[in-house]
N, CA, C and O atoms as a CHARMM CRD file, in Angstrom:
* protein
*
  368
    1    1 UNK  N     82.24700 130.92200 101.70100 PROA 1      0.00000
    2    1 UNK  CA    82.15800 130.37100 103.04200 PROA 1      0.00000
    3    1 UNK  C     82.01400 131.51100 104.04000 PROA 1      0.00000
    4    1 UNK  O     82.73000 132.51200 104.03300 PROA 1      0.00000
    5    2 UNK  N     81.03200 131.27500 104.89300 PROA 2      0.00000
    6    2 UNK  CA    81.17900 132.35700 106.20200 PROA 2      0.00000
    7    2 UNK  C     81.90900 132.36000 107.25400 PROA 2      0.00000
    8    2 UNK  O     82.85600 131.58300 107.13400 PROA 2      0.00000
    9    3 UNK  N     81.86500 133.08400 108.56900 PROA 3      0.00000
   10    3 UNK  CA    82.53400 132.58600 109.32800 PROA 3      0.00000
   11    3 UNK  C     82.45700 131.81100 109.85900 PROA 3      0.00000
   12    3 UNK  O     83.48200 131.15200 110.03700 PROA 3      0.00000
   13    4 UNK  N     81.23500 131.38400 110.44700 PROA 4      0.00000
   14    4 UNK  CA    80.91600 130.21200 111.16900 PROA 4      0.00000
   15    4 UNK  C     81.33200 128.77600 110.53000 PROA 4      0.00000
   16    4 UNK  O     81.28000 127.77300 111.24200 PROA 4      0.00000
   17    5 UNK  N     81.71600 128.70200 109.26700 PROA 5      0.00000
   18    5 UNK  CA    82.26000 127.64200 108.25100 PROA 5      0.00000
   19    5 UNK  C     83.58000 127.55800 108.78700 PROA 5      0.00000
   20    5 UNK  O     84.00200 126.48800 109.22600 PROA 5      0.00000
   21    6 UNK  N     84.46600 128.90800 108.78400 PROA 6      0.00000
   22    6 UNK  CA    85.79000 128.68200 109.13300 PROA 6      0.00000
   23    6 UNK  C     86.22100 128.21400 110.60800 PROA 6      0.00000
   24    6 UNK  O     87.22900 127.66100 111.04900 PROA 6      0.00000
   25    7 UNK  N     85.01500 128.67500 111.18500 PROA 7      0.00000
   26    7 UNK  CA    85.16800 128.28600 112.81400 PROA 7      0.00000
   27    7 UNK  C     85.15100 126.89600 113.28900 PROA 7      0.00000
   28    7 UNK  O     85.88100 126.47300 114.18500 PROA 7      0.00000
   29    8 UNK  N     84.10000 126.06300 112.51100 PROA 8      0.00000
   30    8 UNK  CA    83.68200 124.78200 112.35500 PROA 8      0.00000
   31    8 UNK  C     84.91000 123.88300 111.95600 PROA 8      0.00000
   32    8 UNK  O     85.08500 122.91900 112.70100 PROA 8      0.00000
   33    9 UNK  N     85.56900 123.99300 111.17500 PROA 9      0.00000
   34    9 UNK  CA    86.22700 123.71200 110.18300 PROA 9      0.00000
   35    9 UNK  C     87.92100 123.61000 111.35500 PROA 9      0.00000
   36    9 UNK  O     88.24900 122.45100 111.61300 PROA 9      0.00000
   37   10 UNK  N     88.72600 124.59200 111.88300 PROA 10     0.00000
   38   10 UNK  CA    89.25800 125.08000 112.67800 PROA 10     0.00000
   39   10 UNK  C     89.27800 124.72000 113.80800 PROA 10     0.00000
   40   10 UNK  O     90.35300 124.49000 114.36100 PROA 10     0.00000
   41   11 UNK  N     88.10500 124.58100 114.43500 PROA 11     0.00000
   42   11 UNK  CA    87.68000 123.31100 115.64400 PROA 11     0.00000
   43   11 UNK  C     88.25800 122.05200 115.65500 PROA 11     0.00000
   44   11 UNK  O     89.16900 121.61200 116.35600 PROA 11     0.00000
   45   12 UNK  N     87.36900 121.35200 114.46800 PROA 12     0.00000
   46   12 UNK  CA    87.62000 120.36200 114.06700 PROA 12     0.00000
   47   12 UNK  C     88.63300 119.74900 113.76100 PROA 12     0.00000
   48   12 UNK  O     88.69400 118.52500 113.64100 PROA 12     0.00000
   49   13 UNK  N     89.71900 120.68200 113.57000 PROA 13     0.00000
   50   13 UNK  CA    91.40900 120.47000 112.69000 PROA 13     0.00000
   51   13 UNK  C     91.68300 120.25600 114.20000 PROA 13     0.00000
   52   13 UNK  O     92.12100 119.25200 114.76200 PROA 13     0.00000
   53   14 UNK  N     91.28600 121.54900 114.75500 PROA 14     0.00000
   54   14 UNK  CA    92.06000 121.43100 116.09300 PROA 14     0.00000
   55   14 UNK  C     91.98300 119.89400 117.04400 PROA 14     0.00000
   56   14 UNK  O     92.88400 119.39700 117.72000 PROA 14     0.00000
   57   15 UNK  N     90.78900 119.45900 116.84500 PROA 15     0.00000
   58   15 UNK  CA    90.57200 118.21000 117.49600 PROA 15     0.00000
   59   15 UNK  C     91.06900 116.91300 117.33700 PROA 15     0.00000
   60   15 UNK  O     91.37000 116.00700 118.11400 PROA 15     0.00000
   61   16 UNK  N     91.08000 117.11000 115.73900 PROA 16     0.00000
   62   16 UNK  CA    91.79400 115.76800 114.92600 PROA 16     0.00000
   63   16 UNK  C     93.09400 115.69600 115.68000 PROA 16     0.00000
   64   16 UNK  O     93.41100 114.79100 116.45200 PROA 16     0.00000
   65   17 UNK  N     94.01000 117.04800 115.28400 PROA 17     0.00000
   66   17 UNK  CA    95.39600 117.29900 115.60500 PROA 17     0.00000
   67   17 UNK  C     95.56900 116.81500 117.23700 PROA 17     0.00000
   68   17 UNK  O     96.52000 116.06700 117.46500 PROA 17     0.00000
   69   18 UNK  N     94.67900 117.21500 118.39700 PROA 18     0.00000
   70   18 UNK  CA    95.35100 117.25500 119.69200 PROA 18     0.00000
   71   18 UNK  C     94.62100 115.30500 120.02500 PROA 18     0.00000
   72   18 UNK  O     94.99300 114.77400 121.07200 PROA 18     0.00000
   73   19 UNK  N     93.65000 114.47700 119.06100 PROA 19     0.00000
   74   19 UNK  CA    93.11300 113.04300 119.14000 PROA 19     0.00000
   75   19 UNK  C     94.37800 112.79100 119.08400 PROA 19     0.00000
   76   19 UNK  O     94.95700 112.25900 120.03100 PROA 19     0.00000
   77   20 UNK  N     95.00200 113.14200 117.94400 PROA 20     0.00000
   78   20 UNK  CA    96.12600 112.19000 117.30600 PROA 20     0.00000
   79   20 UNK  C     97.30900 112.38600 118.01800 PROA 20     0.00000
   80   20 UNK  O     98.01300 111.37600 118.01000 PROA 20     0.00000
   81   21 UNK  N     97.76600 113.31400 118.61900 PROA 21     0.00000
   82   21 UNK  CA    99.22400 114.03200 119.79000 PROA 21     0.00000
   83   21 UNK  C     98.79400 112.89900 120.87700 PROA 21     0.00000
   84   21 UNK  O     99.51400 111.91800 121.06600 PROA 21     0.00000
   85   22 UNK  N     97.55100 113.10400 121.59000 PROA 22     0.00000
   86   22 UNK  CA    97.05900 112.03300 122.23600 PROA 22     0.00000
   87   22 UNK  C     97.59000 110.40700 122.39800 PROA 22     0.00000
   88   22 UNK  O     98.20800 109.76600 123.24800 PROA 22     0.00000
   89   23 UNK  N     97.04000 110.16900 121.21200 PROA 23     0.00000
   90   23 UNK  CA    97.22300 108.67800 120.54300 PROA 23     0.00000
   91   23 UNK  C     98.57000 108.10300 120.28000 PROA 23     0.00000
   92   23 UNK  O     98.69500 106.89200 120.46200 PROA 23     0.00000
   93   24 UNK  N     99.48400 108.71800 119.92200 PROA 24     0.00000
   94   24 UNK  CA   100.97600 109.05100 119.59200 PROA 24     0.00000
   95   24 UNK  C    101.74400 109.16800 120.51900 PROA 24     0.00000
   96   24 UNK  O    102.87200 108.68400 120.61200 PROA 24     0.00000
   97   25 UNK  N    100.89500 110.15200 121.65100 PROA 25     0.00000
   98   25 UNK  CA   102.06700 110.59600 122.25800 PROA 25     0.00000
   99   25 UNK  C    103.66200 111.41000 121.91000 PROA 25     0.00000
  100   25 UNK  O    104.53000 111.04600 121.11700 PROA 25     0.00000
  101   26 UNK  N    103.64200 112.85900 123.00800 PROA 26     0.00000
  102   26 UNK  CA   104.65800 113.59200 122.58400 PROA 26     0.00000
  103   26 UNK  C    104.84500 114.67900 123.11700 PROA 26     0.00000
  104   26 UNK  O    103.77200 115.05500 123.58900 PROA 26     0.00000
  105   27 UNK  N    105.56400 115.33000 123.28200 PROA 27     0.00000
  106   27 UNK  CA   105.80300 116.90700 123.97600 PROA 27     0.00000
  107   27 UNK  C    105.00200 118.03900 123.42400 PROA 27     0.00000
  108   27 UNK  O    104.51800 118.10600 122.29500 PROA 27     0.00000
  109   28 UNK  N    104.93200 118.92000 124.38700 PROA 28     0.00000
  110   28 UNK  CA   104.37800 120.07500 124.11400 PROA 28     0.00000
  111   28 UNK  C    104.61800 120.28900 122.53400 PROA 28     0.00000
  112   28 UNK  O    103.69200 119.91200 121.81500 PROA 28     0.00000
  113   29 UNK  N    105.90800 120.92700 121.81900 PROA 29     0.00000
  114   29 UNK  CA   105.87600 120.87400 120.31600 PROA 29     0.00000
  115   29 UNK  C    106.06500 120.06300 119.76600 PROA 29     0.00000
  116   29 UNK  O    106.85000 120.12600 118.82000 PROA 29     0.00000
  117   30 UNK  N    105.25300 118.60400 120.20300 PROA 30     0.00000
  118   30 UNK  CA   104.68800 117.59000 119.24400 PROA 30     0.00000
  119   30 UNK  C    102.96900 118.06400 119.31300 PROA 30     0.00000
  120   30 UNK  O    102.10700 117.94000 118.44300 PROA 30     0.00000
  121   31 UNK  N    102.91800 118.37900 120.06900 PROA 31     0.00000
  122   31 UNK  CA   101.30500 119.11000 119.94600 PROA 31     0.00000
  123   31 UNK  C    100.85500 119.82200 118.93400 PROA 31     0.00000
  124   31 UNK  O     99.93200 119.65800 118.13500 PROA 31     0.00000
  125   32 UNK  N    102.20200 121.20200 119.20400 PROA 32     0.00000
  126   32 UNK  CA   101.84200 122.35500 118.26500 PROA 32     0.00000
  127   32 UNK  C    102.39300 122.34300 116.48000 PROA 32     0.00000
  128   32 UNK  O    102.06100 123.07400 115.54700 PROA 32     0.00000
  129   33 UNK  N    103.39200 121.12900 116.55200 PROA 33     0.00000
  130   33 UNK  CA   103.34700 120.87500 115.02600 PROA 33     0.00000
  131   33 UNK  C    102.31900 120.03100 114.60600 PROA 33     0.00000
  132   33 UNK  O    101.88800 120.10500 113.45500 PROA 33     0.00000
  133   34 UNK  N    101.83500 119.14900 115.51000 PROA 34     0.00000
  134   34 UNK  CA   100.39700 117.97000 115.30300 PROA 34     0.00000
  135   34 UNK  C     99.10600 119.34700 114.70800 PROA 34     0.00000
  136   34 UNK  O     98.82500 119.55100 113.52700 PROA 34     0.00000
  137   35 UNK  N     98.57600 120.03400 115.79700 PROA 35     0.00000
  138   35 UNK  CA    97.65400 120.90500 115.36900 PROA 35     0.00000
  139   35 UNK  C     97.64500 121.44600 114.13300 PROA 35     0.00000
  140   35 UNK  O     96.66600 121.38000 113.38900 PROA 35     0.00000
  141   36 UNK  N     99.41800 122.37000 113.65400 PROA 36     0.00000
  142   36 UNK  CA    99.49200 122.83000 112.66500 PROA 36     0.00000
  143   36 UNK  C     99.56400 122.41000 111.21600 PROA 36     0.00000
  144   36 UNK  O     99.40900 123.10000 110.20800 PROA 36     0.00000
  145   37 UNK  N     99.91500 120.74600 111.37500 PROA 37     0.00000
  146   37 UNK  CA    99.58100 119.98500 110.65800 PROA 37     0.00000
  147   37 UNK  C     98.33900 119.23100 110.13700 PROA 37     0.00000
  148   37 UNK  O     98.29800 118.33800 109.29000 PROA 37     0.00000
  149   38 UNK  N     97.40600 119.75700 110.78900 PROA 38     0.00000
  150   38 UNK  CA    96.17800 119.39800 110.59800 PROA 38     0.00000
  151   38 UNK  C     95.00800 120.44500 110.36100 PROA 38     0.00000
  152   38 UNK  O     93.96700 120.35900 109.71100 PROA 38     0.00000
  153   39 UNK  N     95.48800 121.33700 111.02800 PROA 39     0.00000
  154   39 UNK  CA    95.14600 122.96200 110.06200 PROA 39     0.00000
  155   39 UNK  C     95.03700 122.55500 108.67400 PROA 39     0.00000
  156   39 UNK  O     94.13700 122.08000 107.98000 PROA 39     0.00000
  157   40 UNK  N     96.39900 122.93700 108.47500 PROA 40     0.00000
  158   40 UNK  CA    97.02800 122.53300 107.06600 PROA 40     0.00000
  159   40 UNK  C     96.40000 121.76100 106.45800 PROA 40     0.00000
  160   40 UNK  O     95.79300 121.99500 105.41300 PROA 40     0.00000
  161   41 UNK  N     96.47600 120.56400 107.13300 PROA 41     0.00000
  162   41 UNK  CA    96.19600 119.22300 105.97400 PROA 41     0.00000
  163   41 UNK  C     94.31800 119.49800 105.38400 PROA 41     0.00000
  164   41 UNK  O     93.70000 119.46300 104.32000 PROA 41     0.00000
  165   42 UNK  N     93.98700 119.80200 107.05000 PROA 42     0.00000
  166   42 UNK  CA    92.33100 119.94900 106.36500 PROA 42     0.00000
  167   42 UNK  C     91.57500 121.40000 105.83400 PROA 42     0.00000
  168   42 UNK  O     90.44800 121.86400 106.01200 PROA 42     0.00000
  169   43 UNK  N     92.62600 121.80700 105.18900 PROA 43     0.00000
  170   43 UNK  CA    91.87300 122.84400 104.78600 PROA 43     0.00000
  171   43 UNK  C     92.17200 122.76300 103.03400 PROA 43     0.00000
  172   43 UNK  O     91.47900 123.14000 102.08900 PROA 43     0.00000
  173   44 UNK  N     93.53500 122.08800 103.09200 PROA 44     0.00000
  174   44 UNK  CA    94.05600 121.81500 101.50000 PROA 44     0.00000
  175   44 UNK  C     93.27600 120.94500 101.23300 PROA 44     0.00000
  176   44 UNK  O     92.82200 121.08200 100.09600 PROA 44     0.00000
  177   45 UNK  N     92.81500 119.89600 101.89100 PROA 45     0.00000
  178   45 UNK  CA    91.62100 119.32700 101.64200 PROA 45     0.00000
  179   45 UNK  C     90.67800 119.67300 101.27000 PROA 45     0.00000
  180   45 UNK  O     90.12600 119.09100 100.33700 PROA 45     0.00000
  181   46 UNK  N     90.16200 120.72100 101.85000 PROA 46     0.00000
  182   46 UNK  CA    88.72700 120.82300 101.99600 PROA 46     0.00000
  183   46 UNK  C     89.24200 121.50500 100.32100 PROA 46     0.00000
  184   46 UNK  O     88.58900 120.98300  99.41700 PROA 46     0.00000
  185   47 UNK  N     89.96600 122.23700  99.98400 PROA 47     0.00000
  186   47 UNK  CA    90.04300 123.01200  98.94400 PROA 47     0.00000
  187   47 UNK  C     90.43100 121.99100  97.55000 PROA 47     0.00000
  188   47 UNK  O     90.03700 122.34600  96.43900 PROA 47     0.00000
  189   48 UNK  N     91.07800 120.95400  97.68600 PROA 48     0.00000
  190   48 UNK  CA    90.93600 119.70900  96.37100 PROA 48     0.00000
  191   48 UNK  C     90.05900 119.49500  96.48300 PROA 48     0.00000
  192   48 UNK  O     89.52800 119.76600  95.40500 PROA 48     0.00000
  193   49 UNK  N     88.94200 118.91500  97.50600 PROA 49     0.00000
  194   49 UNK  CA    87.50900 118.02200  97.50000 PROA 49     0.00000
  195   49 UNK  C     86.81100 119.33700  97.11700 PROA 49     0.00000
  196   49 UNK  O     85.80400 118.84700  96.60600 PROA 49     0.00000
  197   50 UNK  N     86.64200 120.67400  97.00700 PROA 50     0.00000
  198   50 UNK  CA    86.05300 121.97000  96.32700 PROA 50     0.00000
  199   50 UNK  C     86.11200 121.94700  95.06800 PROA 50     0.00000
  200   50 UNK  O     85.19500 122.04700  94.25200 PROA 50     0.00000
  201   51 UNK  N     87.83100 121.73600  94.82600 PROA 51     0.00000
  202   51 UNK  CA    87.91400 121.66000  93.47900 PROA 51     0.00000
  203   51 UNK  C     87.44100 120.48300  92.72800 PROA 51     0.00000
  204   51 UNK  O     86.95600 120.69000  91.61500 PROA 51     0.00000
  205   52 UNK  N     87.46800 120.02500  92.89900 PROA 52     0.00000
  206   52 UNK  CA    87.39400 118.28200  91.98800 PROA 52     0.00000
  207   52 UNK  C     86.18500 118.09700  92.22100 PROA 52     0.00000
  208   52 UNK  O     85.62900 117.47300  91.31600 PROA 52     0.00000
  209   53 UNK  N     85.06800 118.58600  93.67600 PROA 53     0.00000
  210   53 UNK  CA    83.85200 118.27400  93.00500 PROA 53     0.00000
  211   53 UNK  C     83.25800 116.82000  93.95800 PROA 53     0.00000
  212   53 UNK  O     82.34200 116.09400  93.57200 PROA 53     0.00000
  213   54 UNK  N     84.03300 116.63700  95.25700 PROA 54     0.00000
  214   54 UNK  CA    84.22000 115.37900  96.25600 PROA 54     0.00000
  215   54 UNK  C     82.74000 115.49400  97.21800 PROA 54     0.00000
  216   54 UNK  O     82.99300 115.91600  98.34600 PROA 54     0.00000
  217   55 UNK  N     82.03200 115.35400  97.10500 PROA 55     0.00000
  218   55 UNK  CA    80.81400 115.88600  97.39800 PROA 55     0.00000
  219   55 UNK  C     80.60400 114.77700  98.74200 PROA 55     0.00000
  220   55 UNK  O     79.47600 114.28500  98.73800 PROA 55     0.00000
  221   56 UNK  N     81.28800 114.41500  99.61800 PROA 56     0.00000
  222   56 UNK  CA    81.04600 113.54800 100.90100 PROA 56     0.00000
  223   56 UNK  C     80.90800 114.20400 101.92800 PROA 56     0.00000
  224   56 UNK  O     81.72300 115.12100 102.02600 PROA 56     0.00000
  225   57 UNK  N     79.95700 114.07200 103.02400 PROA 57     0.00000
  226   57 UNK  CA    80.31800 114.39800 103.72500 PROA 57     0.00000
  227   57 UNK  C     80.04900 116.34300 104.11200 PROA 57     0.00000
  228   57 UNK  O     80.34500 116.83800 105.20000 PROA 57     0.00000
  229   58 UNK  N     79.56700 116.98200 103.16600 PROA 58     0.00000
  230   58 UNK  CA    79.22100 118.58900 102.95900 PROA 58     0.00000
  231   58 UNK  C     78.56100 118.89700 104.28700 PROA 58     0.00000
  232   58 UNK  O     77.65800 118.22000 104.77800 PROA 58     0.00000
  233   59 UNK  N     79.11900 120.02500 104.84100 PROA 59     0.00000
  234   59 UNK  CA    78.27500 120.82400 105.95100 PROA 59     0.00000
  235   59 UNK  C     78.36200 122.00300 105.35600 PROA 59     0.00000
  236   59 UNK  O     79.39000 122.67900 105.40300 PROA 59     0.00000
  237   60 UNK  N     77.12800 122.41600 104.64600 PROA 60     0.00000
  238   60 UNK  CA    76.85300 124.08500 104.16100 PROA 60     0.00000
  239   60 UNK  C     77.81700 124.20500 103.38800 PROA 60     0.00000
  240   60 UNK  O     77.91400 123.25100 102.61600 PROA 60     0.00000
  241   61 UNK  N     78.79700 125.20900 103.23700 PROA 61     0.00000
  242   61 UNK  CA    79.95200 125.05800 102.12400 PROA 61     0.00000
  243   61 UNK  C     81.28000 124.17800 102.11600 PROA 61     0.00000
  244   61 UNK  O     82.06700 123.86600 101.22300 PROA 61     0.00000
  245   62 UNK  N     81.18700 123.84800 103.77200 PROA 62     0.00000
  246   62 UNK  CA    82.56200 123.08700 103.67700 PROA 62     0.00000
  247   62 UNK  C     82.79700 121.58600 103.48500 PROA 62     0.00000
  248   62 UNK  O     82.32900 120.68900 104.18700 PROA 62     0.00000
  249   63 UNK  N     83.42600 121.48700 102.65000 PROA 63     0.00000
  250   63 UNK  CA    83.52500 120.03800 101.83400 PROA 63     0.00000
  251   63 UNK  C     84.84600 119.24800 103.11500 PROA 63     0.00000
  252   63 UNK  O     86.07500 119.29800 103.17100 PROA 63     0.00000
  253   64 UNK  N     83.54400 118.43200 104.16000 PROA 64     0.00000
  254   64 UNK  CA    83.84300 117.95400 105.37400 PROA 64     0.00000
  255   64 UNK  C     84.94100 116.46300 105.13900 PROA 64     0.00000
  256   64 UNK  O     85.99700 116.30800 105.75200 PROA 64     0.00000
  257   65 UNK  N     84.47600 115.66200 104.29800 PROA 65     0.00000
  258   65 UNK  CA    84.71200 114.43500 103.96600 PROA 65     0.00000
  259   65 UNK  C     86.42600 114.86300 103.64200 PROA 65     0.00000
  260   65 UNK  O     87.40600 114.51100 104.29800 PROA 65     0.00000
  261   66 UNK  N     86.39300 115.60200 102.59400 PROA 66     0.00000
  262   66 UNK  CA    87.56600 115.91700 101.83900 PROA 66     0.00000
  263   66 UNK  C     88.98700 116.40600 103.18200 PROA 66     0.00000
  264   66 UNK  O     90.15700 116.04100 103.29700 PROA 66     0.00000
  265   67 UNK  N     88.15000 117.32600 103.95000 PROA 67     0.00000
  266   67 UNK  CA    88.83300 118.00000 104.81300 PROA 67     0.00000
  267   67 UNK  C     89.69300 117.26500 105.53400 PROA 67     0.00000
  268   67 UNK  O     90.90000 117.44500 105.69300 PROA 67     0.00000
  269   68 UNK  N     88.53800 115.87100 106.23900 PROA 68     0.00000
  270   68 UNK  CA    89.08300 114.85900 107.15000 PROA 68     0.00000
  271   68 UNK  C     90.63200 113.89600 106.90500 PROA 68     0.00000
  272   68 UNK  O     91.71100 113.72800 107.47300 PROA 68     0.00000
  273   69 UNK  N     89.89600 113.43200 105.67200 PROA 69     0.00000
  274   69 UNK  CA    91.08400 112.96600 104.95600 PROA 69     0.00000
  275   69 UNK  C     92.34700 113.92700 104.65100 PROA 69     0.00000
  276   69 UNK  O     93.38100 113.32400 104.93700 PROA 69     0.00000
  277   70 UNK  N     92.55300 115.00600 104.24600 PROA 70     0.00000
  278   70 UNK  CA    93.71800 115.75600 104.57300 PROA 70     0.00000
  279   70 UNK  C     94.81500 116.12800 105.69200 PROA 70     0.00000
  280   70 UNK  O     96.01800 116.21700 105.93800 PROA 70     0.00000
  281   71 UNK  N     93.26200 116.30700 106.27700 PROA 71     0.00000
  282   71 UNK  CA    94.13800 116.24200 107.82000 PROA 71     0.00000
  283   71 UNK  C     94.77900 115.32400 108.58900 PROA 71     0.00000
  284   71 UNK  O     95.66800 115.57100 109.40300 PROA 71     0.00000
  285   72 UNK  N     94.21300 114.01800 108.26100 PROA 72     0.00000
  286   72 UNK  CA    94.47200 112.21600 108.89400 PROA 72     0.00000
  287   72 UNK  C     96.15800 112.27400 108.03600 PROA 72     0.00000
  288   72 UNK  O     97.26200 112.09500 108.55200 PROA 72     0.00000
  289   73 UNK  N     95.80000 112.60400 106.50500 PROA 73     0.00000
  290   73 UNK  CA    97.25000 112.20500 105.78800 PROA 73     0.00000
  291   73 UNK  C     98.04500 113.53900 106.10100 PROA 73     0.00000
  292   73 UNK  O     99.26100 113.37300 106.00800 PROA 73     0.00000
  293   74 UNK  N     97.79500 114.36800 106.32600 PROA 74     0.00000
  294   74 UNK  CA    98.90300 115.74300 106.83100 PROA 74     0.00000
  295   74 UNK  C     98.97000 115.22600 107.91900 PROA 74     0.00000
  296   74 UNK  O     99.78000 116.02300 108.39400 PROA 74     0.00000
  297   75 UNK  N     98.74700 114.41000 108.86100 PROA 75     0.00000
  298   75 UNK  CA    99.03000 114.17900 110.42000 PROA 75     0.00000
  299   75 UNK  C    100.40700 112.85600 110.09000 PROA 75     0.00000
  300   75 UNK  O    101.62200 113.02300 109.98900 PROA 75     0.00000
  301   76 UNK  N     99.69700 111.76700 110.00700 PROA 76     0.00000
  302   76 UNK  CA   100.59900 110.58600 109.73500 PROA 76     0.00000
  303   76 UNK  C    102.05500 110.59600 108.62300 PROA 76     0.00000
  304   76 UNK  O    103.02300 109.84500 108.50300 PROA 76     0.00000
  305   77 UNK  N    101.52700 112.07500 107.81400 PROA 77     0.00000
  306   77 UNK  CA   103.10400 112.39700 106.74100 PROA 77     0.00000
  307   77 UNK  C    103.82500 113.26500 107.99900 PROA 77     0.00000
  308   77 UNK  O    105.03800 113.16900 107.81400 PROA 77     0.00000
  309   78 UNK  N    103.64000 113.82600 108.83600 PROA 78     0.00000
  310   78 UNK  CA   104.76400 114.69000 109.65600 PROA 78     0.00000
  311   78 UNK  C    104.30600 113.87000 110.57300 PROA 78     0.00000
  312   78 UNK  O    103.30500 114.53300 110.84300 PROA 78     0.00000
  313   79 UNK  N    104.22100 112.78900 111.40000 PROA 79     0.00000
  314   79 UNK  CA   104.82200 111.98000 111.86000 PROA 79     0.00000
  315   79 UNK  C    105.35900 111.35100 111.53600 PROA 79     0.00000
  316   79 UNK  O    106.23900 111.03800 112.33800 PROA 79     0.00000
  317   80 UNK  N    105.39400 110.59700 110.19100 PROA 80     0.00000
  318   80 UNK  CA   106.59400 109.92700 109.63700 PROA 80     0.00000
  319   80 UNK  C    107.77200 110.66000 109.75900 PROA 80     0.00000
  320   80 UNK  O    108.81800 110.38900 110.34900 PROA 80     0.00000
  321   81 UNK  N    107.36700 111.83700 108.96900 PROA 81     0.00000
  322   81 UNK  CA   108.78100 112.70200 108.65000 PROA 81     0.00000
  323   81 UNK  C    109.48700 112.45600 110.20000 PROA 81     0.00000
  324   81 UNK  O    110.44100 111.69100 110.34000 PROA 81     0.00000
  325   82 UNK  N    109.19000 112.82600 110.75600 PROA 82     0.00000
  326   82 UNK  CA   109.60500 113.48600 112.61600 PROA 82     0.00000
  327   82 UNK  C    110.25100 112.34500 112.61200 PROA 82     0.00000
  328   82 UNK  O    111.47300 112.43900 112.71900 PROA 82     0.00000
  329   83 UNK  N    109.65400 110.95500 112.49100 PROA 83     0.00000
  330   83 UNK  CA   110.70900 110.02300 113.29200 PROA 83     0.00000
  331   83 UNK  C    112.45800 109.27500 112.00800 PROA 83     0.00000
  332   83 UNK  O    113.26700 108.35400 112.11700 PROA 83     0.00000
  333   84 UNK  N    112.23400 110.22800 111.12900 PROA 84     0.00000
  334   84 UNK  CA   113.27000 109.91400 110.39400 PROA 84     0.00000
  335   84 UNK  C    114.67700 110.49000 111.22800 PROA 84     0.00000
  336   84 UNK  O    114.79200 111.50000 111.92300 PROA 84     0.00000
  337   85 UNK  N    115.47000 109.66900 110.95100 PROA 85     0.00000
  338   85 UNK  CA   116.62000 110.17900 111.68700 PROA 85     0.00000
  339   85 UNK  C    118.04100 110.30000 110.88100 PROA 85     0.00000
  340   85 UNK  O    118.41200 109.41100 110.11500 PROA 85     0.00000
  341   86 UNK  N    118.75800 111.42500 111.11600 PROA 86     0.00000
  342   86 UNK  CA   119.58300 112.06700 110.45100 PROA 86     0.00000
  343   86 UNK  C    120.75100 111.31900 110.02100 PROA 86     0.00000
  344   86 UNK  O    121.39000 111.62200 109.01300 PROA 86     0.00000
  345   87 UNK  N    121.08200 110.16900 110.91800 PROA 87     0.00000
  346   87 UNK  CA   122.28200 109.56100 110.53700 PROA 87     0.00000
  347   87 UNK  C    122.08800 108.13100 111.15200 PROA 87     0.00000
  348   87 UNK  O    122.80700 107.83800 112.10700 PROA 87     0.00000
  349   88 UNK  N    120.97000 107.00300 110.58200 PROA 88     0.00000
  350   88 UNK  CA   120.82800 106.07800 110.92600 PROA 88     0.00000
  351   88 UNK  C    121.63200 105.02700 111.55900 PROA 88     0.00000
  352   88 UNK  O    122.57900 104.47800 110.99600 PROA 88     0.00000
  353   89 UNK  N    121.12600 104.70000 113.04000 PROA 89     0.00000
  354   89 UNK  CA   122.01000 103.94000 113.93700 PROA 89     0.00000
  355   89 UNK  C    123.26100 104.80400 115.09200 PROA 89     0.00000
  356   89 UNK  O    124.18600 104.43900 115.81800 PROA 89     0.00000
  357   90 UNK  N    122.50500 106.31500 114.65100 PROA 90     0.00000
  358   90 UNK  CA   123.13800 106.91500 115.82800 PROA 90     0.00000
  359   90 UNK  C    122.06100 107.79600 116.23300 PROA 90     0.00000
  360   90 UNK  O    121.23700 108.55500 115.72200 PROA 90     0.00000
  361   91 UNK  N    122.53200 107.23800 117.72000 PROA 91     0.00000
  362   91 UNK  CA   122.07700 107.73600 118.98100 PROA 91     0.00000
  363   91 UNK  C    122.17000 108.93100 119.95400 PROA 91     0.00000
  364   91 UNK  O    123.26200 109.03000 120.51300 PROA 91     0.00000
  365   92 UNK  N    121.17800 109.92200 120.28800 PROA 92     0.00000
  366   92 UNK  CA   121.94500 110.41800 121.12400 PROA 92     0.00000
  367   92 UNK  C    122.45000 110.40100 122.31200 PROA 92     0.00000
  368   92 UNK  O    123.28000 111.24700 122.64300 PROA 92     0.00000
């Protein structure tokens, strides 16, 4: 992959991540764990849909399809996580 792959790619995470902070709604570091979670999610993506061969969706080397989907399920798993609460039925 070149750079312009990683740049593309990085954008894109970034966009998913700040759609979805958006959509959700949340504080400043609901932003910056949203983004970093979607880093994350779409790049482990992009790297199973590499491996396995997920051929949707391809821009030049980066396996786009695969990416998306990582990032959507790395977004909605740390929002789940986030709203779990430590000692159910208490408040602060």
């Amino acid at each position: 992959m070149n750079v312009a792959t990683y740049i593309f790619g990085w954008i894109l995470a970034t966009l998913l991540g700040t759609v979805f902070h958006l959509w959700k709604d949340g504080g400043f570091w609901k932003l910056v764990i949203y983004i970093t979670l979607s880093w994350i999610g779409f790049f482990i993506g992009h790297l199973i849909a590499k491996s396995v061969g997920f051929n949707f969706m391809n821009v030049g080397s980066l396996f786009l399809g695969g990416g998306i989907v990582g990032s959507i399920t790395a977004l909605f798993a740390g929002h789940w996580f986030s709203r779990i609460e430590s000692f159910p039925g208490q408040s602060n």
